[in-house]
C-alpha beads as a LAMMPS data file, in Angstrom:
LAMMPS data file: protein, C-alpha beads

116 atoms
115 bonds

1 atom types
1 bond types

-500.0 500.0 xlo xhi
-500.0 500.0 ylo yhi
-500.0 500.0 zlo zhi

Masses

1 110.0

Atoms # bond

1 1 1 -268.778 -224.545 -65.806
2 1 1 -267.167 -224.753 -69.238
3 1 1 -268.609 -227.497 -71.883
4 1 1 -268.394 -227.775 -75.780
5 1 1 -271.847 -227.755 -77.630
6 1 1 -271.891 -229.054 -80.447
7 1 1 -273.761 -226.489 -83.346
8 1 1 -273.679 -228.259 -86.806
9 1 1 -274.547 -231.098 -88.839
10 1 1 -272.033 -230.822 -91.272
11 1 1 -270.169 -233.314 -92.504
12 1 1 -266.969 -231.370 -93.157
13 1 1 -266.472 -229.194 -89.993
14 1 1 -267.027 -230.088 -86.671
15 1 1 -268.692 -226.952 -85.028
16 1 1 -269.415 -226.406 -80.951
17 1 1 -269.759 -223.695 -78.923
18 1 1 -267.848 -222.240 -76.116
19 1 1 -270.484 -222.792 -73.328
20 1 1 -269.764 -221.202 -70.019
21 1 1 -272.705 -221.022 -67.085
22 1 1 -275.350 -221.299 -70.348
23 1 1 -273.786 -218.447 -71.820
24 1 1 -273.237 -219.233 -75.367
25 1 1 -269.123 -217.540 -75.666
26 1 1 -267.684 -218.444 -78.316
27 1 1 -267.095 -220.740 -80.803
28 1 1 -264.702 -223.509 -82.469
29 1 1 -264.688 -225.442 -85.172
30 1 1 -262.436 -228.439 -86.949
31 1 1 -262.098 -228.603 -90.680
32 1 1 -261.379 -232.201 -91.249
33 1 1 -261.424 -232.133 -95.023
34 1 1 -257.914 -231.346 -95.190
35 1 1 -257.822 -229.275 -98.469
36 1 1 -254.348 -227.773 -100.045
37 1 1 -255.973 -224.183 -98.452
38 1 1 -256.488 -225.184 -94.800
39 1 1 -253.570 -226.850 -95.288
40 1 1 -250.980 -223.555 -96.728
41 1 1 -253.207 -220.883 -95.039
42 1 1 -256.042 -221.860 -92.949
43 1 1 -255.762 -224.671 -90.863
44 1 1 -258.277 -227.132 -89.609
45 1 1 -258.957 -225.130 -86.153
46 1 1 -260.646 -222.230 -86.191
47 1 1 -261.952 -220.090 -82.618
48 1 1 -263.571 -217.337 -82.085
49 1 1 -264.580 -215.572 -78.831
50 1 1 -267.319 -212.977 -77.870
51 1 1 -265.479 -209.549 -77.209
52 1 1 -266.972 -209.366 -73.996
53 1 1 -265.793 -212.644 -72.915
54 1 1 -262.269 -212.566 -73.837
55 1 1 -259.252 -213.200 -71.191
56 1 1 -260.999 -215.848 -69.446
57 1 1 -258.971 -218.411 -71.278
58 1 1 -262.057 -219.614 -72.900
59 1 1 -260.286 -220.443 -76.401
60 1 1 -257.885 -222.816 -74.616
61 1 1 -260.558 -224.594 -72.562
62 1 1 -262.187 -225.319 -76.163
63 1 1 -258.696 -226.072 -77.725
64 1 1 -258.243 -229.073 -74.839
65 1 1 -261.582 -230.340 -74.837
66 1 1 -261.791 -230.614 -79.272
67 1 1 -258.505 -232.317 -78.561
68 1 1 -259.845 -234.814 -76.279
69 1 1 -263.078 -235.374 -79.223
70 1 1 -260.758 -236.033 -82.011
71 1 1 -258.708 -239.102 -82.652
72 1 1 -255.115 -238.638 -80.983
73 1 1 -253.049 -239.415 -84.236
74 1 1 -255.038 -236.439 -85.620
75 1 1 -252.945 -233.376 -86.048
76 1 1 -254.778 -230.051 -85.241
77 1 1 -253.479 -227.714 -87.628
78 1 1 -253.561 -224.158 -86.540
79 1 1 -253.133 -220.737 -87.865
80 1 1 -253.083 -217.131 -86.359
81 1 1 -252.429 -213.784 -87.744
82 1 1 -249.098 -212.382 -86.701
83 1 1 -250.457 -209.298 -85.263
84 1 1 -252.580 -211.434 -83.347
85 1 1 -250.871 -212.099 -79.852
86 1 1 -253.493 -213.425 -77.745
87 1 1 -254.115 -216.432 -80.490
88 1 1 -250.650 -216.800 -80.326
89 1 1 -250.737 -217.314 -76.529
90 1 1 -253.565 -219.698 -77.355
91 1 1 -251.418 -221.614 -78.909
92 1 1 -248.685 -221.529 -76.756
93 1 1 -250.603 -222.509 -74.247
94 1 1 -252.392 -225.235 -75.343
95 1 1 -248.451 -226.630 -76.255
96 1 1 -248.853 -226.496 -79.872
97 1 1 -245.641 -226.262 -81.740
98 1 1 -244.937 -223.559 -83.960
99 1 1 -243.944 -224.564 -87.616
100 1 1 -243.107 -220.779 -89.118
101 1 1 -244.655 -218.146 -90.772
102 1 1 -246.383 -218.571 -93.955
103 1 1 -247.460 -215.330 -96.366
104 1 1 -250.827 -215.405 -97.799
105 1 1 -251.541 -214.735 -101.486
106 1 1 -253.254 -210.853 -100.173
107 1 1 -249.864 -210.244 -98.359
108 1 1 -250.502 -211.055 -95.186
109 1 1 -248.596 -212.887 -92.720
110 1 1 -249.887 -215.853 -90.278
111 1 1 -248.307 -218.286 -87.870
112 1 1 -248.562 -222.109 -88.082
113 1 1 -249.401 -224.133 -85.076
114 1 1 -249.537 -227.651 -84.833
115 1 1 -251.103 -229.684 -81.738
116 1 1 -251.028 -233.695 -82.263

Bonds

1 1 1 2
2 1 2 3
3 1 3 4
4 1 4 5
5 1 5 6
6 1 6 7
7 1 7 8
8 1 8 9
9 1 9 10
10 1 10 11
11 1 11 12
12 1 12 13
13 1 13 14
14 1 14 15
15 1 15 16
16 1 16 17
17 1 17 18
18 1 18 19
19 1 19 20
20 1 20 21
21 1 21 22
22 1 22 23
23 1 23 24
24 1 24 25
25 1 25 26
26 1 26 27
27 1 27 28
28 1 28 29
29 1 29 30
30 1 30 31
31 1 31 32
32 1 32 33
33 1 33 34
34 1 34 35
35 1 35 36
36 1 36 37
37 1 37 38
38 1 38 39
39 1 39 40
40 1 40 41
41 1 41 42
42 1 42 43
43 1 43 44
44 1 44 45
45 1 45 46
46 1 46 47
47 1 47 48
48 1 48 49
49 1 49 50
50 1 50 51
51 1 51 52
52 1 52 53
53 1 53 54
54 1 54 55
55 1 55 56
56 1 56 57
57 1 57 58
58 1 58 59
59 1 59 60
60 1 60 61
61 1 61 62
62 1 62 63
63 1 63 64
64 1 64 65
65 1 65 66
66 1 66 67
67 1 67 68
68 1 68 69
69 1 69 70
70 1 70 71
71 1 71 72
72 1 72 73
73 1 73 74
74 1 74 75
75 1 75 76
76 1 76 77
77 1 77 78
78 1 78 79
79 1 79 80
80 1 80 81
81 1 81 82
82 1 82 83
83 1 83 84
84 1 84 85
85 1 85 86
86 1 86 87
87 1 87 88
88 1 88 89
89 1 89 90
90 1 90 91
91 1 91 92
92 1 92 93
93 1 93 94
94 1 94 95
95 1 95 96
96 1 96 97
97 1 97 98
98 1 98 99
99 1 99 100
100 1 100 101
101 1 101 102
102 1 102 103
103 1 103 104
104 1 104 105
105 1 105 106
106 1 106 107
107 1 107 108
108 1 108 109
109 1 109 110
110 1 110 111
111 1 111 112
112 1 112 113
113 1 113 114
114 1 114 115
115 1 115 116
């Protein structure tokens, strides 16, 4: 059984972990203070999941479920490296839209995802 614990008492980011049959999996978190960062480069969803525990579809389990905890006019901003294919399929299939391709300040290249 999949569930989101929630981790943190912080007012500014929403943290849970990815709990599957008391297994502590991963992790996700919502920014909510909307700074010009998350904003051009970071996003307000951020996921993470054990090595170990990867291709279970884990990250889109948590993706629905912080959906369902937020408000629904809330957009979930979210950002992925390019390189990074298996975010990308996250975000595919979780039916967030893709906005483009933004190029960080270091040189790097991520993809913008929004879910509302």
């Amino acid at each position: 059984m999949f569930s989101l614990r929630p981790n943190s008492d912080s007012i500014d980011v929403l943290k849970y972990d990815m709990v599957f049959n008391e297994h502590v999996v991963g992790g996700i978190e919502f920014r909510h203070k909307n700074s010009p960062l998350n904003l051009a480069f970071e996003g307000n969803v951020c996921y993470d999941v054990v090595s170990g525990w990867r291709g279970h579809g884990f990250a889109v389990q948590a993706c629905q479920e912080l959906r369902k905890l937020l408000p629904s006019d809330l957009r979930m901003l979210i950002f992925c490296d390019v390189s990074n294919v298996a975010s990308r399929r996250v975000c595919e299939k979780v039916g967030a839209r893709f906005l483009g391709t933004v190029t960080l300040p270091t040189g790097g290249k991520r993809n913008r995802f929004v879910l509302t």
